[in-house]
N, CA, C and O atoms as CSV, one atom per row, in Angstrom:
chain,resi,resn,atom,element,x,y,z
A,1,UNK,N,N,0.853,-1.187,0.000
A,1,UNK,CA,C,0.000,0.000,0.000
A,1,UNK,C,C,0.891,1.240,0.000
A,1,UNK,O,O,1.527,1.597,0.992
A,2,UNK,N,N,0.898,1.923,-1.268
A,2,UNK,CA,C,0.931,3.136,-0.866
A,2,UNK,C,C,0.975,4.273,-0.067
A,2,UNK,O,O,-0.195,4.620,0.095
A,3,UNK,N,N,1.946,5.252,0.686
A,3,UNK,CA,C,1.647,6.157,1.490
A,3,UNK,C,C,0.556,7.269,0.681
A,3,UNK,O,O,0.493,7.284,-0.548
A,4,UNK,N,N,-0.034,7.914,1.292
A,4,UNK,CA,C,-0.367,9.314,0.863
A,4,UNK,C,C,0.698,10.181,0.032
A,4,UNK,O,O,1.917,10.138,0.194
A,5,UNK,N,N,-0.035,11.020,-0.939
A,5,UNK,CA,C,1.221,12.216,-1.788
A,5,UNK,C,C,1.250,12.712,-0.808
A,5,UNK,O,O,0.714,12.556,0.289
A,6,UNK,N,N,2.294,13.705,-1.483
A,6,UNK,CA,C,2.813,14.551,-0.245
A,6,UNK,C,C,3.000,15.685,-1.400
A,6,UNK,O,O,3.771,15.830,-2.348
A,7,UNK,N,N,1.733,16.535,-0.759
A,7,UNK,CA,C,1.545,17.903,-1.382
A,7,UNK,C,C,0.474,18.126,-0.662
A,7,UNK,O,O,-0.342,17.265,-0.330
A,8,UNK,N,N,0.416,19.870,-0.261
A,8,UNK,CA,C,0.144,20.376,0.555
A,8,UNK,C,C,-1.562,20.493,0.133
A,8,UNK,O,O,-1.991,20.141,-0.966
A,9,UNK,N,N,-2.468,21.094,1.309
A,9,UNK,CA,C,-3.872,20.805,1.125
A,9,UNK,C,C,-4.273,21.365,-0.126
A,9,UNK,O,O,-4.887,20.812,-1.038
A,10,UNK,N,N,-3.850,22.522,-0.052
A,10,UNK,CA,C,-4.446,23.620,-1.462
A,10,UNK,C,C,-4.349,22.432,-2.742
A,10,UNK,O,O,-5.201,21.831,-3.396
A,11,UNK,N,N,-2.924,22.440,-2.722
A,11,UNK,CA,C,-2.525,21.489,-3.702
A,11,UNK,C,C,-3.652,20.828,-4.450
A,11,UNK,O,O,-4.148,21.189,-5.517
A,12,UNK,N,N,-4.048,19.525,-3.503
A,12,UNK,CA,C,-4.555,18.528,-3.175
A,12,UNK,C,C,-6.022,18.912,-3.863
A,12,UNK,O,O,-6.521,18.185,-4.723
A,13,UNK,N,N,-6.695,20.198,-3.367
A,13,UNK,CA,C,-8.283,20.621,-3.169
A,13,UNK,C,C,-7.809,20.804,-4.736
A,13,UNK,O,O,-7.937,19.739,-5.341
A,14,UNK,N,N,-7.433,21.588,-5.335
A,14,UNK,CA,C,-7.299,22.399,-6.812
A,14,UNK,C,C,-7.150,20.865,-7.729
A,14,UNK,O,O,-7.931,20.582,-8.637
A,15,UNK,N,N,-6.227,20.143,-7.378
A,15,UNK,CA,C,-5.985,19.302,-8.353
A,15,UNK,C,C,-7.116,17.820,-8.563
A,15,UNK,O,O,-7.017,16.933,-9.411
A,16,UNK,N,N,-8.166,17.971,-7.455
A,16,UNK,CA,C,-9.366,16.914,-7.131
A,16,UNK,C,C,-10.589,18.080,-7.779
A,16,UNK,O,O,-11.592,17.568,-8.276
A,17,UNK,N,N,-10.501,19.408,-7.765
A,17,UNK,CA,C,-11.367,19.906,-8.610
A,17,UNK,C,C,-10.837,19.632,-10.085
A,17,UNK,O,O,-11.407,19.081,-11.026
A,18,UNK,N,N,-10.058,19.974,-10.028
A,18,UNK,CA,C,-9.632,19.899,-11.868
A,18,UNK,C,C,-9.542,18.504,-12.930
A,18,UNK,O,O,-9.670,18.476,-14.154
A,19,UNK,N,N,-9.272,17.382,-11.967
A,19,UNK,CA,C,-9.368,16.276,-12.252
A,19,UNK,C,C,-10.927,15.820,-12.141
A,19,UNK,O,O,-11.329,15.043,-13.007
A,20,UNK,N,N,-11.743,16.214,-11.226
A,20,UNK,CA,C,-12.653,15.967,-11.427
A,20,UNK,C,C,-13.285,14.522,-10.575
A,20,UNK,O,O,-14.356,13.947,-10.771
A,21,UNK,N,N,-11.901,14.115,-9.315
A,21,UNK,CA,C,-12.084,13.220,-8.368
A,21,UNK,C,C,-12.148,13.343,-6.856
A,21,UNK,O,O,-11.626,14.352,-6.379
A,22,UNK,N,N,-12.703,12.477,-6.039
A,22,UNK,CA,C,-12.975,13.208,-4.927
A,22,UNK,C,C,-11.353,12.974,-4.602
A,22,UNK,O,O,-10.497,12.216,-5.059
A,23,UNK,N,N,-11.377,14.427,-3.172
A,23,UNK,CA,C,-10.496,14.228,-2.683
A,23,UNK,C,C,-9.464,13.365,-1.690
A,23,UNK,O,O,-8.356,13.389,-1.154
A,24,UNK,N,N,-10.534,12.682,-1.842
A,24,UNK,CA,C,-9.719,11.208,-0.866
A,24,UNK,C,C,-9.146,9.991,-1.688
A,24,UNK,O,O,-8.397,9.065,-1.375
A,25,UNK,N,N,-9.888,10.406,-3.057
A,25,UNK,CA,C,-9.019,9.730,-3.575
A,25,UNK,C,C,-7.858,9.968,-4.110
A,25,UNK,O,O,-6.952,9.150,-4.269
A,26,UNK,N,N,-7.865,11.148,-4.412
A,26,UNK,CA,C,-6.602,11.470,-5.167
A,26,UNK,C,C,-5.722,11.630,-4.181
A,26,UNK,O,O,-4.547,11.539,-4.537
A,27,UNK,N,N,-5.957,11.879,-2.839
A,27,UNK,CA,C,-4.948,11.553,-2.015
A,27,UNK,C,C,-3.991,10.225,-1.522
A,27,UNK,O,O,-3.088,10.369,-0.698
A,28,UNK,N,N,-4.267,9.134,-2.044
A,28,UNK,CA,C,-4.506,7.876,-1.882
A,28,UNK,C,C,-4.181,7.189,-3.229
A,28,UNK,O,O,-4.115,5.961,-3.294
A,29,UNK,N,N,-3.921,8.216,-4.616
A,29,UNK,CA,C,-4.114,7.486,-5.859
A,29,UNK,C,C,-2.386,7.263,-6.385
A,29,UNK,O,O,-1.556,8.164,-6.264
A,30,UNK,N,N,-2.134,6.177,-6.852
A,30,UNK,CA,C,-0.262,6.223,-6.989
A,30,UNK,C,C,-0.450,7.051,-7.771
A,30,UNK,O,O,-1.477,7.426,-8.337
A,31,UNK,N,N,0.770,7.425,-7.832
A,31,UNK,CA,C,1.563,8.755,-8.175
A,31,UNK,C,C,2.027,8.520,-9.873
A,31,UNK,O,O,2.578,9.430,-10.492
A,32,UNK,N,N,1.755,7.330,-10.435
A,32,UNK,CA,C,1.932,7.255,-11.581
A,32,UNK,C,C,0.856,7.223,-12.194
A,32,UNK,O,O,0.944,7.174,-13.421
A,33,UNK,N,N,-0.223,7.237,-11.706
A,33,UNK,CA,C,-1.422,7.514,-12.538
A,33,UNK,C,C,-2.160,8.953,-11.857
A,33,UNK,O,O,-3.211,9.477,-12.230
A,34,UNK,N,N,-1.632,9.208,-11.214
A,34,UNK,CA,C,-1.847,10.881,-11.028
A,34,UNK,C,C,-0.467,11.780,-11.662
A,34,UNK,O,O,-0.154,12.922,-11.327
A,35,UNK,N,N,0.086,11.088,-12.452
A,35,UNK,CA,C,0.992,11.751,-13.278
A,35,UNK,C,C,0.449,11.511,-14.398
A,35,UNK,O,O,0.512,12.517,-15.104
A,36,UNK,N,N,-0.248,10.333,-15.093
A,36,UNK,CA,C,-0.669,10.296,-16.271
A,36,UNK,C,C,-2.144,11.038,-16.752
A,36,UNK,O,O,-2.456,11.384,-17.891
A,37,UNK,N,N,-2.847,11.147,-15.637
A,37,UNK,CA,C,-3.936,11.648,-15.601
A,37,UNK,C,C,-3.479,13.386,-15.421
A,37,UNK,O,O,-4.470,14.113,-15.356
A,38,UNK,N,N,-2.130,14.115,-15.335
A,38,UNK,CA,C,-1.992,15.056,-15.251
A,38,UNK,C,C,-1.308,15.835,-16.440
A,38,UNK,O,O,-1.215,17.034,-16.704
A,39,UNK,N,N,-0.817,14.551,-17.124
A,39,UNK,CA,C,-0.385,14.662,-18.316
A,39,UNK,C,C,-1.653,14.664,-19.466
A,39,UNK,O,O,-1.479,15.106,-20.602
A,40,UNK,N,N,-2.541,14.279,-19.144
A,40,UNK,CA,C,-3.935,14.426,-20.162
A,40,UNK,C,C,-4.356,15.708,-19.794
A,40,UNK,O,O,-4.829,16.406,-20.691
A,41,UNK,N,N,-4.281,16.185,-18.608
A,41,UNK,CA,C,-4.897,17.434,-18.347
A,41,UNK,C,C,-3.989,18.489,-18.792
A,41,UNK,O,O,-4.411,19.561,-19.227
A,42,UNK,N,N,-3.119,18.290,-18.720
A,42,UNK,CA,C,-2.653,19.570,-19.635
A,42,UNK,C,C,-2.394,19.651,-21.167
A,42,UNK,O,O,-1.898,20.599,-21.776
A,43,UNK,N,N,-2.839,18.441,-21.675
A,43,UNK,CA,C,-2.598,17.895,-23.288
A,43,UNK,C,C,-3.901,18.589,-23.220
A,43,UNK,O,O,-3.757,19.697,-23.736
A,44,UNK,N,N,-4.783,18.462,-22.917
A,44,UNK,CA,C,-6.554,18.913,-23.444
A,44,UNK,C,C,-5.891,20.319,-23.013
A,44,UNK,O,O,-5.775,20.961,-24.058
A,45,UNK,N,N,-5.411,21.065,-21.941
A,45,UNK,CA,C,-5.603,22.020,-21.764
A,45,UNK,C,C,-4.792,23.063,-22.575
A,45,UNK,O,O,-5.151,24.237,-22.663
A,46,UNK,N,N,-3.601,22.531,-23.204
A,46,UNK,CA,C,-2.601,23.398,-23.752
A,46,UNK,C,C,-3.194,23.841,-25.491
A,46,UNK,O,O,-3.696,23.058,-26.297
A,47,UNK,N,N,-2.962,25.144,-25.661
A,47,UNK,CA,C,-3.573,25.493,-26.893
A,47,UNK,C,C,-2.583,24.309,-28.252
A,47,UNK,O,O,-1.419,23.941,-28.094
A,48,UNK,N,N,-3.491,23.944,-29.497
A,48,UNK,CA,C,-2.806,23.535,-30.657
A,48,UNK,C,C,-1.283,24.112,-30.735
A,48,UNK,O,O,-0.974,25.301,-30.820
A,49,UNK,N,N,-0.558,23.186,-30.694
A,49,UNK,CA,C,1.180,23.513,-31.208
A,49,UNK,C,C,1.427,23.355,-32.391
A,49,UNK,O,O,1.278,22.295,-32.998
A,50,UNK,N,N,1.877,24.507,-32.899
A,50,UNK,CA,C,2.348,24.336,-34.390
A,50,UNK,C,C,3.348,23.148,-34.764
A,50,UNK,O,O,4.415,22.902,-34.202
A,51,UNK,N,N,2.840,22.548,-35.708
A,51,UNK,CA,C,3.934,21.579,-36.181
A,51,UNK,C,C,4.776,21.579,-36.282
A,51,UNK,O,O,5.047,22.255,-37.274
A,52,UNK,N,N,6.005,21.012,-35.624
A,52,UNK,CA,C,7.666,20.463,-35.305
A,52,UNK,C,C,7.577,20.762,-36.719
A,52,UNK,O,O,6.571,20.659,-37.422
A,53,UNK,N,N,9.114,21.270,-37.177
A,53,UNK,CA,C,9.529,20.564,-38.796
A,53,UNK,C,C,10.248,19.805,-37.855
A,53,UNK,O,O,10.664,19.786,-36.697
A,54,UNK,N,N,10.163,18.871,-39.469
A,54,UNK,CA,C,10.929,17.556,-39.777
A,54,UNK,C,C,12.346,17.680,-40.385
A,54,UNK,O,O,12.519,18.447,-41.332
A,55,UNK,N,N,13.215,17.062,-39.951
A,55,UNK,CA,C,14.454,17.183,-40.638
A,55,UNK,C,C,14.711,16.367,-41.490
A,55,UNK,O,O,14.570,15.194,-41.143
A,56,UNK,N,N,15.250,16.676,-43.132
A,56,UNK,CA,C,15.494,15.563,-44.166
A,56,UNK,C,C,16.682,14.497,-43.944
A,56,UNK,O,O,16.875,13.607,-44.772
């Protein structure tokens, strides 16, 4: 079992609103799927990136 994250309450409240889970869980949720689930949230959230060039 898992300890608890360790990030402070605010933290915690902002990132269970934005995710959209209660807060006991995300306190409680491993840390690699509250990294992947944080990595979607800022993929939806970040405006269209212009296309990389490609190098020949």
């Amino acid at each position: 079992m898992s300890k608890p994250l360790q990030i402070s309450a605010d933290t915690a409240v902002k990132l269970a609103e934005q995710l959209g889970v209660p807060l006991e869980h995300l306190m409680h949720m491993p840390r690699h799927i509250l990294l992947q689930k944080l990595a979607e949230l800022a993929k939806n959230d970040s405006p269209a990136s212009p296309p990389s060039e490609e190098k020949s």
